[in-house]
N, C-alpha and C positions, 0 to 999 in steps of 0.2 A: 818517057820523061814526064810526064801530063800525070800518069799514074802515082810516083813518088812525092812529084809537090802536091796533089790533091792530100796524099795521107799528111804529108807535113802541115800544109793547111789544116788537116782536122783536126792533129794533135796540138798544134796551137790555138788553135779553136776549143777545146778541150781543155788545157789548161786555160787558157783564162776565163775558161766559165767555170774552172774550179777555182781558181782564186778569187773568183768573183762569189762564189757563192761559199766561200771560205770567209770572206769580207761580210759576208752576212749572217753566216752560222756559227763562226766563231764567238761573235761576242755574244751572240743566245746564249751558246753552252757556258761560257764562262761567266755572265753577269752576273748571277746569284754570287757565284764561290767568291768574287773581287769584293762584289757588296757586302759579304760579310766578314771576307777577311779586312776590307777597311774598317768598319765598324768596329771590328774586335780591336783593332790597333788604336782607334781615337779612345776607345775606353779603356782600354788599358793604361794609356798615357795623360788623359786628364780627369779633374775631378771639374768634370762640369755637364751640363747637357747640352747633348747637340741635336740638332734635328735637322733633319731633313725631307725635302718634300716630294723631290724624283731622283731616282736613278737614269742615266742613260751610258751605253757603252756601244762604241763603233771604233773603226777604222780611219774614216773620210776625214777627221779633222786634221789631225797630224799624221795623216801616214807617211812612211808605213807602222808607225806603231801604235797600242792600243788605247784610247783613250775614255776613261771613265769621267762623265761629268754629273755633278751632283747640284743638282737644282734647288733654287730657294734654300739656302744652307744658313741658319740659324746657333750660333753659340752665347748660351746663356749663364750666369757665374753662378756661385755656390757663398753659403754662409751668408756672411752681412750683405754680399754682393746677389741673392739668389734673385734670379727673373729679371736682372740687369742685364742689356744686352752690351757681349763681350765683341762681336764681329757678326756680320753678317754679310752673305753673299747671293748677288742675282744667278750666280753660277762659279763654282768650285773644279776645274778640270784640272786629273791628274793623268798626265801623261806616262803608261808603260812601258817598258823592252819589252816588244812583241815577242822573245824564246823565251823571256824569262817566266811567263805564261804558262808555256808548256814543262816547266821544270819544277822539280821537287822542294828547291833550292830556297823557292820562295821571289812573290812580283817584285819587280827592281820598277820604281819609281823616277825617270826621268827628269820631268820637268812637273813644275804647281804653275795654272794659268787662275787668275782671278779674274772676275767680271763683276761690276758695280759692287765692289766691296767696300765694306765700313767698320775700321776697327775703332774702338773706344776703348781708352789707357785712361785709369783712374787713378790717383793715390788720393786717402784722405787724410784729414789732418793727424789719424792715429798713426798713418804711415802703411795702411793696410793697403794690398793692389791687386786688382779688379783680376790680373792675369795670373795670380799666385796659383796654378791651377794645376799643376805638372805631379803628378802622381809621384815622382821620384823626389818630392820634398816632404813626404810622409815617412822621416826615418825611421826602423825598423817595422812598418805596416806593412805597405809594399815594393816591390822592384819595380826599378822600372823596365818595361817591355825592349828583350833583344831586339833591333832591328834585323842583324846580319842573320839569325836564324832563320829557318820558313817561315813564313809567314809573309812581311810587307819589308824590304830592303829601300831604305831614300838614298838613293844612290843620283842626285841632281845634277843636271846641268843647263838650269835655268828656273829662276822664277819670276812669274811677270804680273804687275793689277794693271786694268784696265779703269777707268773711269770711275775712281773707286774715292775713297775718304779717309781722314784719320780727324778723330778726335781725341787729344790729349787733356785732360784735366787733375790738376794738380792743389788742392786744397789746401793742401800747409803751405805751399810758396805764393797761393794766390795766382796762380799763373796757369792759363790755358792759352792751346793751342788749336784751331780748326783748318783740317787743308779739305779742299775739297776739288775734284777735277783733276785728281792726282793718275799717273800715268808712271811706273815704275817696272824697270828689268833689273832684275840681277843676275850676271852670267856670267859662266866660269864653269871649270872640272870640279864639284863641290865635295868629289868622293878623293882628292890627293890629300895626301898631306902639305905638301907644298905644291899654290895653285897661283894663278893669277882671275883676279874677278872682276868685274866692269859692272859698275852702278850706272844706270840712265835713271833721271827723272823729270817728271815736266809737272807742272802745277799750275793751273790758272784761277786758283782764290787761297790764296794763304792769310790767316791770319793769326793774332798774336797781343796777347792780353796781361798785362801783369800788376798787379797792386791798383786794379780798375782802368789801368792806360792805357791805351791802344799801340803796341808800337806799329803792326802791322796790318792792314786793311786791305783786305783782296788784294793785293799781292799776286806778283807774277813771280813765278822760281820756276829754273832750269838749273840741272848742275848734273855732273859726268867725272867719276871716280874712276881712281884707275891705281888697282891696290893692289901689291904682294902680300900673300896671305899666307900663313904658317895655319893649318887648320887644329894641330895637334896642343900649339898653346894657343890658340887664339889671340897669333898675335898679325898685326896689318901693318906696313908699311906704303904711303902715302906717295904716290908719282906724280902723275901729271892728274891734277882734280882741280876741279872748279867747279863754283856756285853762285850763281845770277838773281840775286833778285830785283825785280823790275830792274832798274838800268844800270844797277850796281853789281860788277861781277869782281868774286872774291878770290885766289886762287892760296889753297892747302898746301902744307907738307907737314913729313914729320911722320912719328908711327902713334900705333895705339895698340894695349895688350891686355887681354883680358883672360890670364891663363887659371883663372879660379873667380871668385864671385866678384873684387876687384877690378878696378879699370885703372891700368896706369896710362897716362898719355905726354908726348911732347909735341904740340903741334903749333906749328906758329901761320899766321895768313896775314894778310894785306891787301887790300884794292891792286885793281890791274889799272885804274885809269885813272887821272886825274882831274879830269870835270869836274865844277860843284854842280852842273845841275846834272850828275850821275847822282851824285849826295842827296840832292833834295829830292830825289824820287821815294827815297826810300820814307821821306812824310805824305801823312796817308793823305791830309787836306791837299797840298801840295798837286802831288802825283796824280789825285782823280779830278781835278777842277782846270782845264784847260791847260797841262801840263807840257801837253805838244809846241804849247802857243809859246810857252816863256821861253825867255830871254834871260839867261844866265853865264856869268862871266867867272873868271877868276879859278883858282887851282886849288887841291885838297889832297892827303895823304893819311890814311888809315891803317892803322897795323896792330897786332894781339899775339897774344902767345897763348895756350894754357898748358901747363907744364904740373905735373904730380900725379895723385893716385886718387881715384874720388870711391870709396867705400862706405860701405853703409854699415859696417859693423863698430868705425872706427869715427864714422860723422866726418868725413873731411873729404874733401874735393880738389882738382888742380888748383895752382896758383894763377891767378888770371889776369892779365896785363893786357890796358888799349890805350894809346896813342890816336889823336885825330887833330887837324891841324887844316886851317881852313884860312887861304891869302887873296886877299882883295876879292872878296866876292861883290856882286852886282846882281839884282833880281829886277828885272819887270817884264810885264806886257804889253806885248802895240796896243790892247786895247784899254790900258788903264794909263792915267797921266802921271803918275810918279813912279819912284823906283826906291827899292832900298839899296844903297851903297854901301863901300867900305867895310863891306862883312870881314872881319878878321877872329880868327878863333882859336886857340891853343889849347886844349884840354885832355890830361891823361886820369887814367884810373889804376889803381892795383888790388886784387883781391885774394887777401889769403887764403888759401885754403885748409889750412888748418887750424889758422884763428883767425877769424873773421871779424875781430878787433882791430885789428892791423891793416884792417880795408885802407886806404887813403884815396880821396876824389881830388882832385887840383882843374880848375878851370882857371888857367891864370890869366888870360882877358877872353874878353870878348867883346865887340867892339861894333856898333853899325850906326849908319845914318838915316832918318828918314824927313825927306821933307827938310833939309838942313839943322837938324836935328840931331843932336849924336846922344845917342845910348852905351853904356857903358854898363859891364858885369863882372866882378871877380868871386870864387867862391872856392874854397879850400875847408876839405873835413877830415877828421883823424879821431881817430878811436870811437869809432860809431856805437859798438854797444856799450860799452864797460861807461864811456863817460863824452857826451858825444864835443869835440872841440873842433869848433867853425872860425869860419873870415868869412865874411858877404860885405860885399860895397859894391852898391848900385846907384847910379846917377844918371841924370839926365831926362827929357821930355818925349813922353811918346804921345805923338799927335794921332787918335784914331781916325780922325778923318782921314790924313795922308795913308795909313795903314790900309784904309776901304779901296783906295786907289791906286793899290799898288801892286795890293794880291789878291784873286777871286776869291772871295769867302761865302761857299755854300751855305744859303738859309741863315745869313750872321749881316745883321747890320751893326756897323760902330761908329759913334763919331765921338768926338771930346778932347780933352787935353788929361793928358797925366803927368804931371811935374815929382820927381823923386829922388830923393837924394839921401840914402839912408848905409848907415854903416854897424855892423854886428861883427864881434870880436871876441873869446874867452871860451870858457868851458861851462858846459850845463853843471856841474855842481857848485858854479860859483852862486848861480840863482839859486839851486833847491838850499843853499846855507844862507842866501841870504847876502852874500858879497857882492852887492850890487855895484859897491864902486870897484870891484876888482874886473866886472865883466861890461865891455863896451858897447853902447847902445846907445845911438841918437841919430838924428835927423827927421825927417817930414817927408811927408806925401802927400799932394793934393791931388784933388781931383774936381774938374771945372766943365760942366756941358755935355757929361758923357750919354749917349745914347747906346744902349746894346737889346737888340732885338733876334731872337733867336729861334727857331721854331719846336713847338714844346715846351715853351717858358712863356711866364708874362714879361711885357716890356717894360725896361727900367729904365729910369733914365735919372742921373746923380746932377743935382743942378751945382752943391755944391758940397764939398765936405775935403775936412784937413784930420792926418793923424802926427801927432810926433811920438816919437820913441823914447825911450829907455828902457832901462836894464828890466824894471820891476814891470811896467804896463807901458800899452800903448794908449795914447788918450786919442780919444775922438770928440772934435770939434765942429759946431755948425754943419752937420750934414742934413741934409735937402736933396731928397728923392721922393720918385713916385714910381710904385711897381702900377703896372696897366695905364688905360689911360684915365683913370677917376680920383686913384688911392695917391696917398701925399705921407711925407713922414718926416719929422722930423727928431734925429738922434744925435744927444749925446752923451762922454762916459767915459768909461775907460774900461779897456780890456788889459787882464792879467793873464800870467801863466802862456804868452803867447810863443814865447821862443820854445819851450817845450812841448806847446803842443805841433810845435812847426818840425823839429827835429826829431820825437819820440812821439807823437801824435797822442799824447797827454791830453790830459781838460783843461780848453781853454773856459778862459773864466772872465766874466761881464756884469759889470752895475750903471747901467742905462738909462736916459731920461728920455720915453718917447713921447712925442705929442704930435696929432695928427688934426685935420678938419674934415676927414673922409677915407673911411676903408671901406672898400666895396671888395669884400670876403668873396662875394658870389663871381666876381667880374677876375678878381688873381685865380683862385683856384682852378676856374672853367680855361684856363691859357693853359696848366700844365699836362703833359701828354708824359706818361710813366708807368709807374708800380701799380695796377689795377687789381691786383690780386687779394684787395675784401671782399666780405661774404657779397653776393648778390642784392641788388638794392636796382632803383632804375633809372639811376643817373650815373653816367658814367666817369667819371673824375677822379684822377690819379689819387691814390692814398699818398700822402705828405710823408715819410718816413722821419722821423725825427732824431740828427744824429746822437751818441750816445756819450760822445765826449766833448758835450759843448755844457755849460752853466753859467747860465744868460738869468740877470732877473732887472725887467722892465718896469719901472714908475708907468704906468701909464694916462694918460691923459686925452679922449679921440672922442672928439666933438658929435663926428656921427659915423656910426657903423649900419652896414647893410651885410647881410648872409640871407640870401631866399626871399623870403616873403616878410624877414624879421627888419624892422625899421627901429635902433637904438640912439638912444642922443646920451651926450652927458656922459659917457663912458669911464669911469674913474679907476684903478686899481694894479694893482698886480700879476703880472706877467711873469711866469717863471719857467726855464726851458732848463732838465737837470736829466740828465740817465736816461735821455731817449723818452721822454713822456714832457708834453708841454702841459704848465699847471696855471690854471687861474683861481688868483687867492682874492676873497672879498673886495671882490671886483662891484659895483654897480653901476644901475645905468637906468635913463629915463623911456620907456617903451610901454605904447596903447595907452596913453593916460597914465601908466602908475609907475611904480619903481622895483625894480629887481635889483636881488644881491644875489652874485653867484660865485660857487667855488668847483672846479671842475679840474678834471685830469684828460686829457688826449693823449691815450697809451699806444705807443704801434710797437712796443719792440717785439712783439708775436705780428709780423705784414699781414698773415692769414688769418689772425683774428684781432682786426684793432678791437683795443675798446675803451670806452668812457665812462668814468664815474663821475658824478653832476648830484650838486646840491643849491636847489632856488628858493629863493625868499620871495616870493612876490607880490608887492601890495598895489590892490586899487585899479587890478586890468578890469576892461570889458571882456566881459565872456565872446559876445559875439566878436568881437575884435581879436581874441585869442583864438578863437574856433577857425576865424579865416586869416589868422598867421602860422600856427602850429600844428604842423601834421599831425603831431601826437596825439593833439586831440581830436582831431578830424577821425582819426583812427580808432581811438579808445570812448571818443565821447562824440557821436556824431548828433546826440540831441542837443548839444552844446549851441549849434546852429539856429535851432529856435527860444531862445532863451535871453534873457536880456538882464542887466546889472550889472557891479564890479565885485568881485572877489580878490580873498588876499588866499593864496596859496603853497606851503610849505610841503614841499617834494627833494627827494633823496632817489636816486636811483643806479642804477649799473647796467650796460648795455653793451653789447657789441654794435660795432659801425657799419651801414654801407660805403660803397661806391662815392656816394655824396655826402661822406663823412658827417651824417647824420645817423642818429640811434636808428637799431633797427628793432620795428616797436614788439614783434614777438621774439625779442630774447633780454626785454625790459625786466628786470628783479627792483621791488623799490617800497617805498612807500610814502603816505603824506597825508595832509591834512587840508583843508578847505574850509573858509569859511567867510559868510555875506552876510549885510545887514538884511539885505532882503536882492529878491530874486522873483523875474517876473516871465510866465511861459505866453510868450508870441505864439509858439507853434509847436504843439505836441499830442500826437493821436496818442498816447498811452494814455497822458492827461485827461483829452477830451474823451477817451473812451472809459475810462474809470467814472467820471462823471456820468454818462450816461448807464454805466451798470447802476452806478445808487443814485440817478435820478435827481441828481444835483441841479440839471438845469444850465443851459449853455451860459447864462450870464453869471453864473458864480465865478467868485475871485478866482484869478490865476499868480498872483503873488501872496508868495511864499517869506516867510521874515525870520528872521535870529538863525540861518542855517549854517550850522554846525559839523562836519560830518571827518573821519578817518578813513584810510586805505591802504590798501594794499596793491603790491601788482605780481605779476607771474606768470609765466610762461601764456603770455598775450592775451592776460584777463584781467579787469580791475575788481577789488573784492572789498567792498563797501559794509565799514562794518554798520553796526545799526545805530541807526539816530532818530531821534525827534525834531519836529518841522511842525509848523501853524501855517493853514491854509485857508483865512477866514477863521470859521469856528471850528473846523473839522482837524482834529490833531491827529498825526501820521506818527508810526514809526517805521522805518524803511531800512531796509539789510538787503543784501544780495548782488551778483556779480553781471559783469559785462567784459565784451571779448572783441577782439578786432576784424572777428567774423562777424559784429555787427549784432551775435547773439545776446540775448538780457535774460537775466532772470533773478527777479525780486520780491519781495513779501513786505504787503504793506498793512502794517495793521494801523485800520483805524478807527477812532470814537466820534460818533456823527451825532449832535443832536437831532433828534426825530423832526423840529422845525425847520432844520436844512433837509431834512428828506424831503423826496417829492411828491407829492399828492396822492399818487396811484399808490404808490407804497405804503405811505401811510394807511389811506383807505382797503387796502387789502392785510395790514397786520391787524386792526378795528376790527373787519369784517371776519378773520376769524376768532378772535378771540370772541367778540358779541356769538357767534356761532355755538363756540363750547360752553358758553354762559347760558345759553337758549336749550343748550341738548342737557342742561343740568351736569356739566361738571366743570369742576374747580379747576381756574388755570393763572395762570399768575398774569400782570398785566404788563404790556411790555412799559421795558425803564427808556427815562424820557433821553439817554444816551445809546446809541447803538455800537456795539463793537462787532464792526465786519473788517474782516480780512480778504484781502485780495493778490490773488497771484498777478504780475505780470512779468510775461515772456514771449517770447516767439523775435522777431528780429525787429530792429528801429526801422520806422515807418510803416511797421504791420506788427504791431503790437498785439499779443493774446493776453484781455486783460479778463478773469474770471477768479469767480468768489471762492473760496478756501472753507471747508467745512473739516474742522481738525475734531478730536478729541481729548479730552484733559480741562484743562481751567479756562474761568471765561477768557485769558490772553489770548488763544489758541481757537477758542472757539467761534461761529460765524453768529453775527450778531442777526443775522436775518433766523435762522435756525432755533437761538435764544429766544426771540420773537414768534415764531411761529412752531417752530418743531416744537423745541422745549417746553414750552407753555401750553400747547394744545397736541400735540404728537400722540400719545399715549391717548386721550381720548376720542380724538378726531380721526383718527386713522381707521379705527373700529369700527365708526359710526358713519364714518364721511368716505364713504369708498370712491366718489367719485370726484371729490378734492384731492385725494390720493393720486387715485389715477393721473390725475389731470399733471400734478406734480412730478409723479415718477416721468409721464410723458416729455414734461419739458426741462425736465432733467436729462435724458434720454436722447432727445434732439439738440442741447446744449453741447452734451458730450460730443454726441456724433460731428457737431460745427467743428469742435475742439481738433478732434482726429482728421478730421477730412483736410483741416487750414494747415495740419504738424503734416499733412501726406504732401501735401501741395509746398509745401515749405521744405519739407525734405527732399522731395525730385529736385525741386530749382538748386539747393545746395548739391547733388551729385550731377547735375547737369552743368552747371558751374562749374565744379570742380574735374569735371571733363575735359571742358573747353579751356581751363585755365593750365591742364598739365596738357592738351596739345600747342599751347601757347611756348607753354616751357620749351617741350620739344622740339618744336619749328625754328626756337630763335635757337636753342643751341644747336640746332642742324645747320642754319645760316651762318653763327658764330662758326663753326668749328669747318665748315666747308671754307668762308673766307681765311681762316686762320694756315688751309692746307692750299690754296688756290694761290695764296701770299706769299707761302713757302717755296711755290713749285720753282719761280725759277731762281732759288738761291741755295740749290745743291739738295746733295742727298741727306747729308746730316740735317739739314734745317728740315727738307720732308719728311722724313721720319721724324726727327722733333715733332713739327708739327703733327702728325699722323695719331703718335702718341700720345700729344695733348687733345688732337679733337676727340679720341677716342675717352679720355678721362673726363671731357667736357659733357659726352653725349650720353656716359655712364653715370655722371652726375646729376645730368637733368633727368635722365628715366627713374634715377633713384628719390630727387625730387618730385616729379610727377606722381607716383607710384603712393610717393607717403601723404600728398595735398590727397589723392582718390582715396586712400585710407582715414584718413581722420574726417575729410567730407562723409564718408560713407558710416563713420563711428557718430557723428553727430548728429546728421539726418537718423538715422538709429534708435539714437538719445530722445530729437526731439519727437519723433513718434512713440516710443514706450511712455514717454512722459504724459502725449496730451491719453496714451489710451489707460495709463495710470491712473490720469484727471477721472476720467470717466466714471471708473472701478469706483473709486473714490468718493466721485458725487452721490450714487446710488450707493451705496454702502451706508450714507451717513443719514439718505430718508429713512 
């Protein structure tokens, strides 16, 4: 007996170490042959590329059958959409029929398991989509790939995502959707023709955006379908289904068919419960601000249909019909002292679908109380596109205070009163003809004490202001506000065009009287938090987008304006806001002493490249008071700083913006003109080193008088054409450029009486001429004018100022050289070997200073521009890590967003970096070839 179960014992012992090592060996032998028959099947069936990053096949997961999973799985689209990601997957597991394996027949595909998946659904506004990718919509190019043949068989009976995403974006309707935390089975026989299927979903962030309105805000959805399925026509009939979101649960019926590209559907739904604060879940303010806490009363009824065929060949959709009805509602919180009452609401919709003219909205009351206060809304529309015809009658007081204490309002202060009682009746083409007495429009609106404080925004607050209506404008009367706490304003005027742009979102149209005693530009703008996407600059301040169907034009009148460091009085002009570009026309004002007249455009309809064209008149600033208001010249004229007088200056320019909606001064194009009665130098080493090359003497004059001069600007250099200037008796003319790297380089010629020379000079041009006079040859005697030329360059505050020996006419030529070379050169050179010497020498050791200050000058600009592109670096490494750290816990779609964007951030600044160390390196370069130029140059010309 011992003997027979021993063998039984080993033969089971035996077998399961062969299935055991069957579990192991099998999926060896087979992984290549599955990895490539998958492969061959995704590429035969789509036009796009896929990647993937591992293979894995076993047993253990769903045994007993075989499972292939495909790690980091990547699909990306084609054409317009190419390198746009379509889905992507932390892991793709397709589950086998372990015989079908072993069979010729070809693998039968079980089940699709997904893990942290992310699809993304595009349409854009041409109608093109992201997922058009199916090889079988290439008629007559290719077929599409048999399944049933050998090869890959989807014979399903289940598909499941795990922790996964969807993003929907939809461009022509303006309408996106983000789910994220999505949790999805679909199951069923997938291979019958006639099946039954079961949808499970769970979702814990939905959200939901359309025409910029949020209706959905993280968002909780559950919902469990339960559908007879005809697989052969695609068509579904609807049982027992229902869809939850946050507290509102909806429940389906009815079928849907899609037996060709067409979707017919008849489906009707309605709320399962009657609570209104089931209703109020579904608002996002509502639902996420102490939602558990409120206190909600009163009953509601919701119901729709959508019934038709929605086709894309034919442009038409079901017909769409919703009912909502809301009786005696009551809202508060134990912890807030009021409440709003008497919510009452009746309002239906219908939507045709095949003409969507025949839309009609009916809100035929609506009704509540707050603070003993009743509000009142009716609102009825028909024929939306062809010719849009409304009813609006709204009356009554809304008290914001009562409003602050009734319901939490996240990050939103309100107080004030709003008194309104306004009524609108007729057709929009009674206004575009002009029948104003045919279309009805009157009543008023005040507004008295209002505070609203918002975060992202500056604080407004309307002390007072009235509008009344009619058909043609709305006038605005005495209003009295202040945005922040400095800025004050007052307006008024009348607005036109205002029901069409309310209905058809048309241009509304404005002729304004503003007057103010205080705008503080710097103190509104630094409040808003937004659009930051101009070029880089290093103040951070949301770019202003300016809408494009507004056309506003402002009298203006503003006592005193502040922006930065800029202090303006007297403000007088034109304000004009038209096509998304705000325009200032012969505008002046009183600033540093003198007076400016300016005419300027603030362009954003490019967000990525604002820009500004700007033309100023300006007479009678201080320099030094302009040097320490206006960066621009900080940047372009940094010896502006030691310099003292008033100048009048006519400037033109064009520039893109930063951050701090201020030019940004290397991509300044421009030009202008300058000019002083006189002009006196405080403090300038180029000055006082010019002076000590020709021996002028520390106490000679430093004012300059009658200066006159033109310019130019360009890619971050000013280019000064050439002018004459009196300094004392020595007459200059000066040309040459300067750069916001601080580099100069200019040519001064000048004519020095020998009496302004200095002693030593003099007595050393004497001493040789008496020389060649004494050695018996003829030399000319120098003239009692000198014309010496002098380079100066190298950078402000380390000026390289050296004398210039050209060839050609005396303009050109050095007047020290006239003097000595010219005059005695030819025979003293001969005769005087060791006057020679002596000269080449210090000529020689001039140069050498010349190269050695351009070496030194050149390292500090690449050592600089080292440390200024690891600068770059480190902050967009900071940037772009906080941008993904911000991200992490708000899903996977916002991770990869952000991942995406750090990664463009960090691609930007290296390519940034890369080209500051390039142009650093071309200019250090520059100014070495030049001082070793200088050099060639000096000794060339002894």
């Amino acid at each position: 007996m011992k003997r027979p179960l021993k063998i039984i014992l080993l033969i089971l012992s035996g077998l399961i170490l062969l299935v055991f090592v069957a579990l192991i060996t099998v999926p060896v032998i087979f992984r290549d042959e599955i990895k490539a028959k998958v492969e061959q099947t995704i590429n035969e069936s789509v036009r796009a590329t896929v990647k993937v990053q591992d293979y894995r096949l076993n047993f253990f997961r769903y045994f007993p059958d075989l499972t292939l999973g495909l790690d980091n799985v990547s699909v990306l689209g084609s054409d317009k959409f190419e390198n746009d990601t379509l889905a992507g997957f932390r892991s793709l597991n397709l589950v086998f029929n372990l015989p079908s394996v072993f069979r010729k027949t070809g693998y039968e595909i079980k089940s699709i398991v997904l893990d942290k998946a992310l699809l993304n659904v595009t349409y854009l506004d041409d109608g093109s989509f992201n997922w058009d990718i199916s090889r079988d919509t290439l008629s007559g190019v290719t077929e599409a790939p048999d399944t049933t043949s050998a090869g890959m068989k989807i014979l399903l009976k289940s598909v499941r995502a795990v922790n996964s995403s969807l993003v929907y974006n939809d461009h022509g309707l303006d309408m996106k959707a983000l789910i994220n935390n999505l949790n999805f089975l679909l199951s069923g026989d997938m291979t019958a023709n006639e099946t039954d299927l079961k949808i499970k979903l769970d979702a814990g962030d939905v959200n939901f955006i359309m025409d910029g309105i949020k209706y959905l805000s993280r968002a909780g959805a559950k919902g469990e379908l339960d559908l007879s399925a005809n697989l052969d026509d695609y068509s579904f009939t609807f049982r027992e289904n229902h869809l939850t979101i946050n507290d509102l649960k909806i429940n389906f019926s009815g079928w849907a068919a899609m037996p060709e590209d067409d979707i017919a559907a008849d489906i009707t739904f309605k709320s399962e419960q009657t609570s209104f604060k089931t209703l109020l879940s579904l608002v996002p303010a509502v639902y996420m601000n102490d939602f558990r806490d409120l206190n909600a009363t009163g009953n509601f009824s919701f119901s729709g249909s959508a019934r038709g065929v929605y086709s894309d060949a034919d442009s038409t959709m079901p017909d769409i019909s919703l009912d909502l009805v809301v009786n005696d509602g009551l809202v508060s919180y134990p912890a807030l002292p009021e409440k709003i009452s008497s919510i009452n609401l009746k309002a239906a919709a219908f939507v045709d679908g095949k003409d969507f003219d025949k839309t009609v909205v009916n809100i035929d009351k609506f009704h509540m109380e707050l603070a003993g206060n009743p509000f009142d809304f009716e609102f009825a529309l028909k024929t939306p596109l062809s010719d849009p015809d409304i009813k609006v009658s709204m009356s009554g007081k809304l008290d914001l205070d009562a409003l602050s204490n009734a319901v939490p309002l996240d990050s939103t202060d309100l107080s004030g009163l709003v008194d309104v009682s306004v009524m609108l009746a007729g057709q929009l083409s009674m206004i575009d003809r002009g029948e104003y007495d045919s279309f009805r429009a009157s009543g008023r609106m005040s507004i008295k004490n209002m505070l609203v404080e918002m975060a992202g925004y500056p604080e407004i607050r309307v002390n007072n202001a009235g509008f009344e209506f009619a058909p043609a404008y709305a006038a605005l009367s005495d209003a009295d506000l202040k945005i922040g706490k400095n800025s004050d304003f007052r307006l008024s005027g009348r607005l036109e065009n205002y029901i069409p742009y309310i209905l058809k979102n048309e241009t509304i149209k404005g002729k304004l009287d503003l007057g103010s005693k205080l705008i503080d530009a710097s103190e509104i703008l630094s409040k808003f938090v937004g659009d930051t996407t101009a070029l880089e600059d290093t103040t951070a301040l949301a770019l202003i987008k300016i809408p494009g169907n507004i056309d506003f034009g402002f009298n203006a009148a503003i006592s005193n304006f502040i922006y930065g460091k800029i202090r303006a009085n007297n403000v007088r002009g034109q304000i004009l806001v038209k096509n998304g570009v705000l325009s200032v026309r012969e505008t002046g004002m009183d600033i540093l002493g003198g007076t400016v007249s300016v005419n300027a455009d603030y362009d954003t309809r490019d967000s990525i490249r604002p820009l500004m064209r700007a033309g100023f008149n300006i007479s009678g600033i201080g320099i030094r008071d302009g040097f320490e208001t206006f960066d621009m010249i900080q940047k372009f004229a940094p010896a502006a700083r030691g310099v003292d007088g008033k100048v009048n200056l006519n400037l033109s320019f064009e520039s893109l913006l930063g951050k701090d909606i201020m030019p940004l001064v290397n991509t300044i194009s421009g030009k202008g003109s300058l000019q002083s009665e006189q002009v006196t130098l405080i403090e300038s080493a180029a000055y006082d080193r010019m002076k000590e090359l020709l021996k002028l003497g520390e106490n000679y004059t430093n004012t300059f008088r009658d200066l006159k001069l033109s310019f130019t600007v360009r890619n971050g250099r000013v280019y000064v054409n050439p002018f004459d200037i009196k300094a004392g008796n020595v007459k200059m003319n000066i040309s040459g450029d300067q750069g916001i790297d601080q580099t100069m380089n200019y040519l001064i010629k000048t004519e020095i009486p020998r009496s302004e020379l200095g002693s030593s000079v003099n007595s050393f041009i004497d001493g040789l001429s008496a020389q060649a006079s004494a050695l018996g040859f003829a030399s000319k005697m120098p003239a009692d004018v000198m014309k010496i030329n002098v380079r100066l360059s190298g950078v402000f505050g380390k000026p390289l100022v050296t004398p210039v020996f050209g060839s050609g006419s005396d303009e050109s030529a050095s007047g020290l050289k006239s003097a000595t070379t010219d005059a005695i050169r030819e025979n003293v050179t001969r005769t005087a070997d060791e006057s020679r010497e002596k000269i080449i020498r210090e000529a020689e050791e001039r140069g050498d200073r010349l190269i050695k200050e351009a070496e030194a000058r050149a390292r500090q600009i690449r050592e600089e521009a080292v440390k200024s592109a690891e600068t770059i670096r480190k902050e967009a490494d900071i940037q772009a890590q906080k941008l993904t750290d911000e991200a992490a816990s708000k899903g996977v779609v916002a991770k990869l967003a952000a991942q995406k964007a750090a990664g463009t951030i960090r691609t930007e600044a290296d390519k940034k970096a890369e080209l500051l160390i390039r142009q650093a390196d071309d200019l250090a370069t520059k100014i070495t070839e030049e001082a070793k130029a200088g050099k060639r140059e000096l000794l060339d010309r002894l």
